[in-house]
Every structure is written in structure tokens, then in C-alpha cells.
C-alpha distance (Angstrom), angle and dihedral (degrees) to the residues before:
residue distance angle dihedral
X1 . . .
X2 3.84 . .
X3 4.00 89.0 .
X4 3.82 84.9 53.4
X5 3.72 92.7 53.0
X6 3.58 89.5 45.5
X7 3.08 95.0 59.9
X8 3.66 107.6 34.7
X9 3.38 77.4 56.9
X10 3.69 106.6 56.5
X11 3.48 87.0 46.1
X12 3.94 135.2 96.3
X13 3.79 89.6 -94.9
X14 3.95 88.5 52.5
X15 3.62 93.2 104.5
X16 3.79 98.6 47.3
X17 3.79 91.6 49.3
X18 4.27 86.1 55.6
X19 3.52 91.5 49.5
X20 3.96 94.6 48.8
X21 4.62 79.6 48.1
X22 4.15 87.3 53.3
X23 3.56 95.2 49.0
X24 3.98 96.1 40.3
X25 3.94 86.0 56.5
X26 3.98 94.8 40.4
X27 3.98 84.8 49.3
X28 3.67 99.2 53.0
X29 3.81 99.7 43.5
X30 3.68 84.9 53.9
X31 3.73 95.1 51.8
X32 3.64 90.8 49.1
X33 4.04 89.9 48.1
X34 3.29 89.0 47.3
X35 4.05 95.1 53.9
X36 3.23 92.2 43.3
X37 4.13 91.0 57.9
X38 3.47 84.6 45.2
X39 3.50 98.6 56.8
X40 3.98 89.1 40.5
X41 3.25 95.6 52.2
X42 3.78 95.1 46.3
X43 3.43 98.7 -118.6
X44 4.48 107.9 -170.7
X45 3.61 89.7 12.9
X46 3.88 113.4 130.9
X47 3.63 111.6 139.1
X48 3.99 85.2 98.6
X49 3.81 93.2 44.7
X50 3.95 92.3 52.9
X51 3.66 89.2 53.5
X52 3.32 90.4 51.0
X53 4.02 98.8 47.9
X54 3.92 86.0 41.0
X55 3.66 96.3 63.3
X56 3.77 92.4 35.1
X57 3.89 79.7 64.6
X58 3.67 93.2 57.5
X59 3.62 97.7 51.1
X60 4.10 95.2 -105.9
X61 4.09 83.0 128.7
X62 3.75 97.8 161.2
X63 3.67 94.9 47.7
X64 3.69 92.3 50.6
X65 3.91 99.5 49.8
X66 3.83 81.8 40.9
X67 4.22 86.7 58.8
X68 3.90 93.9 36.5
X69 4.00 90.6 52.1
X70 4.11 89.5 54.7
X71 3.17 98.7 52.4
X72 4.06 115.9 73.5
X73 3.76 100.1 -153.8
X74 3.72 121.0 132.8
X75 3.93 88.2 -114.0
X76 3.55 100.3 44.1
X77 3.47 93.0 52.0
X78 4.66 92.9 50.8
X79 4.11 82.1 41.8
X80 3.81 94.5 52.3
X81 3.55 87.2 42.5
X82 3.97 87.1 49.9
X83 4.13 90.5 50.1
X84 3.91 99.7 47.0
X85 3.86 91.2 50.4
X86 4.00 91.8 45.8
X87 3.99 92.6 47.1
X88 3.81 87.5 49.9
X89 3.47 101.0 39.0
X90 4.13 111.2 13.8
X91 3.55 103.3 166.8
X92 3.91 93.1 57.9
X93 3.67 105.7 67.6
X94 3.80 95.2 162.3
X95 3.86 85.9 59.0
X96 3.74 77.8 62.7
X97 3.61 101.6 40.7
X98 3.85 87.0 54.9
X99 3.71 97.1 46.9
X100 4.11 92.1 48.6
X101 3.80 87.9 42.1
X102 4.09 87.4 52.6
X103 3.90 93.7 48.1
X104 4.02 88.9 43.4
X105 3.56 91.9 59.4
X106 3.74 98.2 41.3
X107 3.36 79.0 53.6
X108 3.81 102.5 48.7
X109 3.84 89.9 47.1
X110 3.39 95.1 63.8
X111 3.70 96.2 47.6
X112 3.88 86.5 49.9
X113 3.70 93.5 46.6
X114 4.28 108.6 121.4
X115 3.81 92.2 6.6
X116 3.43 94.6 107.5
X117 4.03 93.3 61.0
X118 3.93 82.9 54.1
X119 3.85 91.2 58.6
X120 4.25 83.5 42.4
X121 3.85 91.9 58.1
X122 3.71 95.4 44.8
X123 3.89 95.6 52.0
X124 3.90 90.5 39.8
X125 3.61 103.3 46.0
X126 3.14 101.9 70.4
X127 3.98 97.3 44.7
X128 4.09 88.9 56.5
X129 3.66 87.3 54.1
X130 3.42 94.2 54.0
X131 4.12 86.3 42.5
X132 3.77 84.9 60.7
X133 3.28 100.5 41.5
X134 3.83 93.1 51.5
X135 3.86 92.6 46.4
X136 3.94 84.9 55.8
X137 3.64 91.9 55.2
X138 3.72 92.2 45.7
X139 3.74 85.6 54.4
X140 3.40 107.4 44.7
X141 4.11 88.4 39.3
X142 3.87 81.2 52.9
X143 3.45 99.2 55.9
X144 4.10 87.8 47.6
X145 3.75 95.5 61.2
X146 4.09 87.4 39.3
X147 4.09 88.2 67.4
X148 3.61 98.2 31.9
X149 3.61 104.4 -104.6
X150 4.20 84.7 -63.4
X151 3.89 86.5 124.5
X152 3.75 129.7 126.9
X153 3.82 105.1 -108.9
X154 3.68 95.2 -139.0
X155 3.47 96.0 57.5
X156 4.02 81.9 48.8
X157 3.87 92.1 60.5
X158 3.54 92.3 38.7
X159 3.39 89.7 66.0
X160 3.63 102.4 48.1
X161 3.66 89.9 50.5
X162 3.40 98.2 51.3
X163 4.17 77.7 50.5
X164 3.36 93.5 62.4
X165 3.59 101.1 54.5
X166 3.58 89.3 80.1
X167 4.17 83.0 66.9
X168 3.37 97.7 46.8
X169 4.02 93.5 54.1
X170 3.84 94.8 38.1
X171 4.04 78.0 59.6
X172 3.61 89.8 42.5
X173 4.22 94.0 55.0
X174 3.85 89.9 35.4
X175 4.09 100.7 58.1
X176 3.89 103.1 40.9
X177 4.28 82.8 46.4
X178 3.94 92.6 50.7
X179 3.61 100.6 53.5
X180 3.63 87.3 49.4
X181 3.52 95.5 56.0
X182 3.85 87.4 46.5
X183 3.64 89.2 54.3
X184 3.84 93.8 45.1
X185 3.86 96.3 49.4
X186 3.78 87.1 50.3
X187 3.75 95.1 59.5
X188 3.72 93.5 42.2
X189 3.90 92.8 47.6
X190 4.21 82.7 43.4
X191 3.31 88.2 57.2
X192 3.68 98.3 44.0
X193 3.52 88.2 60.8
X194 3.19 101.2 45.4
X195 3.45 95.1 56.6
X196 3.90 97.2 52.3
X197 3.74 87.9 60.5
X198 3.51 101.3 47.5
X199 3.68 89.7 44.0
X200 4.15 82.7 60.9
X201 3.10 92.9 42.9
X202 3.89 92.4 58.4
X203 3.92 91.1 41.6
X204 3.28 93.2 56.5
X205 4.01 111.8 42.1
X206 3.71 118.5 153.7
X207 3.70 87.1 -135.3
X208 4.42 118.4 105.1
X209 4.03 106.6 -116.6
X210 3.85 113.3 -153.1
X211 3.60 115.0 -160.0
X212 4.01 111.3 -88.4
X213 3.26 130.2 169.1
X214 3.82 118.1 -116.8
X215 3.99 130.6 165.8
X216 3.47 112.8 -133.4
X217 4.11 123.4 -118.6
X218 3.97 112.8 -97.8
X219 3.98 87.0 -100.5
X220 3.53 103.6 63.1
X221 3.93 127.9 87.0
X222 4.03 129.9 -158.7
X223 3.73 129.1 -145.7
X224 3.87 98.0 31.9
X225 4.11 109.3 -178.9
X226 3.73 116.0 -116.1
X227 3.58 94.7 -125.5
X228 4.07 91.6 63.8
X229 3.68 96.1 50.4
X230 3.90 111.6 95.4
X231 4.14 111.7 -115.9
X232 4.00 90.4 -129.4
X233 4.22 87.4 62.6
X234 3.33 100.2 25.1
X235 4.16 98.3 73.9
């Protein structure tokens, strides 16, 4: 195996098979970043939330912004954000649409944030292996017409398999780094959803608001412009 290396290396496809090594490390540190955020940021959890929502329903507001503000999940965070506009202002519910909508896609950025060189890698991978495997070909076809055809065949398909290598691990990086961009996108588009329902939910509680005065937590922000709030969140 290390002779193989060696010389897949030190051959014309060397270069291509590096690359493919870089990207295979750069990939899996970010997938382990990125599940770490995830798990920080408490990605799928909604026991809290629910609590929250449920005693919003029966009129214990305080208590449930109080609950939505502990927990740190994306939709706790747009809900809370939801509850303290409604309290403060409860006959403007698209005040609190937009505010929700504005922490949701804060929100939804972040978890989104270095996914998109995940879906890079798995679409390029495979297209430098096949770079470096056709370079290798070129090569060792090259060095076929240089003698004349007076070479020894086995060295001749030694050298395209050691070629193709570089297709076989551009395959190898691309595969493991596509499901995990499936899997990512489906937690973020989870989410997503997730979030526009409990953010109607909220909106639209059967419970009568009076008028209270509540300061908002250091993360939210007032007066959002229509044109900046996403059409999925913003009704």
C-alpha cells in the first residue's frame, strides 16, 4: 500500500490525488463543526418550545417567554421573539410575524453557514479524480508512443492502474461528503419548517393579550423592512 502511494504519488496524477487529501480533511472538520453547532444550538429540539407555546395558549404569557428565552434553540429563540412583540404590541401581529421571520432567518443562516462548500466537494471530487486519472493515462500513453510501442505491457497497465487511483479516491471523498450534506440540508430545511409553524402557532393563540410592557432580549431587532423578510416566514 505505501509503494502504491508512493508511486501514485510521484506520478503525473500526484497532484490531483493531494488535492482530493486537502479537501477530504477540510470536509470532515467542517462536518464535525458543523455537528457540533448543531448540537449547540439545539437543532430538532422542541420539547422546551412546546412548553413554551402550550402555556402561551393558556394565557401564562410571562412564564412562557420566560421558558422560550432559556432555551437556545433556533425556534425558541423566533417564538420568544414572536411573544415579546405580541405582549407589547397585540393588535399588530405582522409586527410579529416580521420580527419572528427576522430571528428565523438569522437563525437559519447560521445553521447554513459552510454547507455550501460541502455540496462543492461532493460535486468536485469526483471530477478531479477523473482529472487525475486521465492525466495518468495521457502519461503513461505518452511514454508508449515515445519508445515505439517496444514497452513491456505490464509496466503499461501498471501505470494506468496506478492512474486510476486518483478515481477511485475522488469517489471515495465525494460519497461519505454527499450524504452529509443530504443530512445537513434536511435538518436545516426541518428546522425551517418547524419554525414557520410554531411561529403561527404563537401568532395566532386563542388566548386575549392585554397590553404589557416587556423589554426585548439583546437578540431581537424592531422595525424589520418587508423586503428583507423571507416569503416562506413572512405569511
Amino acid at each position: 500500500m505505501i509503494k502504491l502511494l508512493t508511486e501514485q504519488l510521484a506520478s503525473s496524477g500526484g497532484p490531483v490525488l493531494i488535492a482530493l487529501l486537502a479537501i477530504s480533511i477540510a470536509s470532515g472538520a467542517i462536518a464535525i463543526f458543523k455537528a457540533l453547532q448543531f448540537v449547540r444550538m439545539g437543532v430538532g429540539r422542541t420539547a422546551r418550545v412546546e412548553d413554551a407555546m402550550a402555556r402561551w395558549a393558556r394565557g401564562e404569557f410571562d412564564e412562557a417567554v420566560r421558558r422560550a428565552r432559556a432555551d437556545r434553540s433556533p425556534a425558541s429563540a423566533a417564538v420568544a421573539g414572536a411573544m415579546v412583540s405580541l405582549l407589547n404590541y397585540p393588535a399588530d401581529r405582522d409586527r410579529a410575524r416580521e420580527v419572528a421571520a427576522h430571528i428565523a432567518l438569522g437563525q437559519l443562516n447560521t445553521m447554513s453557514r459552510n454547507l455550501r462548500f460541502l455540496e462543492t466537494v461532493a460535486q468536485a471530487a469526483p471530477m478531479l479524480g477523473l482529472l487525475g486519472t486521465v492525466i495518468g493515462m495521457i502519461s503513461a500513453f505518452g511514454e508508449l508512443s515515445a519508445k515505439g510501442g517496444a514497452i513491456d505491457p505490464s509496466s503499461l497497465a501498471g501505470g494506468i492502474w496506478v492512474a486510476l487511483i486518483t478515481t477511485a479516491a475522488g469517489l471515495s471523498v465525494a460519497i461519505p461528503v454527499y450524504f452529509l450534506s443530504m443530512w445537513f440540508e434536511a435538518r436545516v430545511d426541518h428546522e425551517r419548517a418547524y419554525m414557520e409553524a410554531a411561529i403561527a402557532k404563537t401568532l395566532f393563540s386563542i388566548a386575549p393579550i392585554e397590553p404589557t410592557e416587556v423589554e426585548p432580549a439583546a437578540p431581537l431587532s424592531y422595525g424589520l423592512p418587508r423586503a428583507t423578510v423571507p416569503a416562506s416566514l413572512g405569511g
